[in-house]
C-alpha positions as CSV (number, residue, x, y, z in Angstrom):
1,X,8.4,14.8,-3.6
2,X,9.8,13.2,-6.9
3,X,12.3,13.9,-9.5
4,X,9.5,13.7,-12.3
5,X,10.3,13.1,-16.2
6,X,8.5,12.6,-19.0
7,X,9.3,11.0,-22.6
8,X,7.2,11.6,-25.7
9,X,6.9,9.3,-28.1
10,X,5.9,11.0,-31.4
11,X,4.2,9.3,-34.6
12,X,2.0,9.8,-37.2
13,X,1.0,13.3,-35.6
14,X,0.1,11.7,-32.4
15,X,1.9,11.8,-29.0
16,X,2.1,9.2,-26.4
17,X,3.8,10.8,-23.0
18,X,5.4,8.0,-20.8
19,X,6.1,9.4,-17.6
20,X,8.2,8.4,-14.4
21,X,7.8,10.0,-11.3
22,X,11.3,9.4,-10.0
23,X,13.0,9.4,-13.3
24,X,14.6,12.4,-13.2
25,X,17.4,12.8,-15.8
26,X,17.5,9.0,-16.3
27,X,15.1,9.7,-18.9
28,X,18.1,10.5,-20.9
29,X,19.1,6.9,-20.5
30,X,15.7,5.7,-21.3
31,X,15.5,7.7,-24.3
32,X,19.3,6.2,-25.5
33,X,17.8,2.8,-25.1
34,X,14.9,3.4,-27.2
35,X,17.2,5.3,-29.7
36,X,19.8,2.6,-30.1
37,X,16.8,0.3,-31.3
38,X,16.7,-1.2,-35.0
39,X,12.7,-0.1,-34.5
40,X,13.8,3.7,-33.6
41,X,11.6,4.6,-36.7
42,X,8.3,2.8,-35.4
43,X,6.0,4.5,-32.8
44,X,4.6,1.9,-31.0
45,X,7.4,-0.5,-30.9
46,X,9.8,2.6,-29.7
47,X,7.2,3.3,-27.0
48,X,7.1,0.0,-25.7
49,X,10.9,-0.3,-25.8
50,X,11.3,2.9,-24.1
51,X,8.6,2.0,-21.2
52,X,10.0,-1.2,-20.6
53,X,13.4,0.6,-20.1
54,X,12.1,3.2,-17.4
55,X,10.0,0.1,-15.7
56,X,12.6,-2.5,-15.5
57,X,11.5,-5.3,-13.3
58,X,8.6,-3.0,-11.8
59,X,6.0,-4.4,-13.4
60,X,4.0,-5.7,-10.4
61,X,3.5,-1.8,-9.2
62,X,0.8,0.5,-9.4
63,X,2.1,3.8,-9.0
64,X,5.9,5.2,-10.1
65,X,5.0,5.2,-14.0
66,X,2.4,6.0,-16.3
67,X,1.4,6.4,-19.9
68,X,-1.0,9.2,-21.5
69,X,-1.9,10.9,-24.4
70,X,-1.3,14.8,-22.1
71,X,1.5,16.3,-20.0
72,X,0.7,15.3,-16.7
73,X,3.3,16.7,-13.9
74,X,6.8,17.3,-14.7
75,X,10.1,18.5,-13.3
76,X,12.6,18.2,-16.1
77,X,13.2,18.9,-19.5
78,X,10.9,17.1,-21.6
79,X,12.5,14.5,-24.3
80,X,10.5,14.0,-27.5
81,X,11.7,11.3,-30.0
82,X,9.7,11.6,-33.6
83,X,9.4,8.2,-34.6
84,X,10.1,8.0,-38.5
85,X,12.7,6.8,-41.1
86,X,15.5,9.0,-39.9
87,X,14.7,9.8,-35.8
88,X,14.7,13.7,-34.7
89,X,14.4,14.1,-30.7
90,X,15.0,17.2,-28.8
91,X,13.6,19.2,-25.6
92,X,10.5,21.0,-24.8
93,X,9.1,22.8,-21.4
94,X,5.8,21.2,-19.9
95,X,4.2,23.7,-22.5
96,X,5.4,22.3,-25.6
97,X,7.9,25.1,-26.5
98,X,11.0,23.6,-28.0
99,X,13.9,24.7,-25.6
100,X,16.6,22.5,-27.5
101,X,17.7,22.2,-31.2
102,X,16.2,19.5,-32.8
103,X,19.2,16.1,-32.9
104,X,19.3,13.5,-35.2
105,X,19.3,9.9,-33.5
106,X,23.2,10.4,-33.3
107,X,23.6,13.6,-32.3
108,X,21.5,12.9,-29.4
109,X,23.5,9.9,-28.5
110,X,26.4,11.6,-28.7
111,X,25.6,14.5,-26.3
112,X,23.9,12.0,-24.2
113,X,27.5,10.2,-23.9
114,X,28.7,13.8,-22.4
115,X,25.9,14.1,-20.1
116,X,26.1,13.4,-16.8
117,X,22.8,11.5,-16.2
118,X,24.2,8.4,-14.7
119,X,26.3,9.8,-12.0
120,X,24.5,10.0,-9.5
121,X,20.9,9.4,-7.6
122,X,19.6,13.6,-7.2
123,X,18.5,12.6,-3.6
124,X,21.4,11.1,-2.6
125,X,23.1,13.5,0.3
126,X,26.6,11.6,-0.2
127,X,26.8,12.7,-3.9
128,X,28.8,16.0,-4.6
129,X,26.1,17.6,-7.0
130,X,28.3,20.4,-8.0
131,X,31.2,17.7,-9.1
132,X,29.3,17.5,-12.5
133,X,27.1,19.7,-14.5
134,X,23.3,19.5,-14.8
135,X,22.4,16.5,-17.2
136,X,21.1,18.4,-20.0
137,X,23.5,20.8,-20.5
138,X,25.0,18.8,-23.2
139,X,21.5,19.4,-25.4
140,X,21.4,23.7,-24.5
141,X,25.0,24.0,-25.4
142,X,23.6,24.9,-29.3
143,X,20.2,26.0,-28.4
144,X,18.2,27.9,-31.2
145,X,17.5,31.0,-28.5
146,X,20.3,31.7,-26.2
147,X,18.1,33.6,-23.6
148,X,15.6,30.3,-23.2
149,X,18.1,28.0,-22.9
150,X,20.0,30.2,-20.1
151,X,16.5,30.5,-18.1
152,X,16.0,26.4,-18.4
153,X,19.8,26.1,-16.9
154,X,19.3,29.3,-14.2
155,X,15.8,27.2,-12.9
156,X,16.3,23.7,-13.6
157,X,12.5,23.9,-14.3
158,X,11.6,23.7,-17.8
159,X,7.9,26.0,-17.8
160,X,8.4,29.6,-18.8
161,X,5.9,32.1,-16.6
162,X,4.0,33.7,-19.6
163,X,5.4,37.0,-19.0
164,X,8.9,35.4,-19.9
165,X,7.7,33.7,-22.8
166,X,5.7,37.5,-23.7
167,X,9.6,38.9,-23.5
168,X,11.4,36.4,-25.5
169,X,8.6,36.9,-28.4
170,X,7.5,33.2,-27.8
171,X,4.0,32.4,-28.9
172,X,2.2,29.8,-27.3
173,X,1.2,26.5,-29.4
């Protein structure tokens, strides 16, 4: 059970993945708060900004969040934010393949403003899921292969079996 999400931080040629276990599409949140920064351009003070964001007053816990240098377990769309001068983020699966185009800090802020990440809890029963669209729609709308970003929307699971990716012409990294 979880809605697990991760965020990659990305500087310098080196990836730091913060994950939350019931994040879900909050992570788009996370990522906005980490993006709206003055130190968007600097890896390890955007890590810590975004961490602090998915944690909140959690500090005290041991389990629910986590910080690595690999992929650990996933559910979601993963968001990567390259740290540098001018801030590129955009979407991969759990294997690394880029599933979105890449946004500047802006662009992603922007479709994140369309997205429907803060309407409701996934698990709540109350919540009428089909009264707005999956949360990261807004980031597939322009996506630089059609037929991937139509298989992330028809699973809501972001990990292409490897005769998809053997279809579609995608090499593995």
């Amino acid at each position: 059970m979880g809605d697990r999400s991760n965020i990659v931080i990305e500087s310098r040629g080196e990836r730091v993945y913060l994950y939350g276990h019931w994040m879900g599409a909050k992570s788009i949140g996370h990522a906005c708060r980490g993006l709206h920064s003055d130190r968007a351009a600097d890896g390890p003070y955007l890590a810590r900004i975004v961490f602090c964001s998915m944690v909140g007053r959690n500090t005290e816990g041991e389990t629910g969040f986590g910080i690595s240098a690999t992929l650990h377990d996933n559910q979601n769309p993963v968001i990567v934010i390259r740290a540098e001068e001018a801030p590129q983020v955009w979407l991969e699966d759990r294997d690394g393949t880029v599933v979105s185009r890449v946004f500047s800090r802006e662009e992603f802020l922007e479709r994140a403003d369309r997205s429907s990440w803060d309407e409701c809890d996934p698990f709540d029963p109350g919540c009428d899921h089909d009264a707005h669209g999956w949360p990261f729609e807004p980031f597939l709308e322009d996506a630089p292969n059609p037929q991937l970003a139509d298989w992330v929307r028809d699973t809501k699971w972001p990990q292409l079996p490897t005769s998809y990716r053997e279809e579609l012409g995608i090499e593995a990294d």
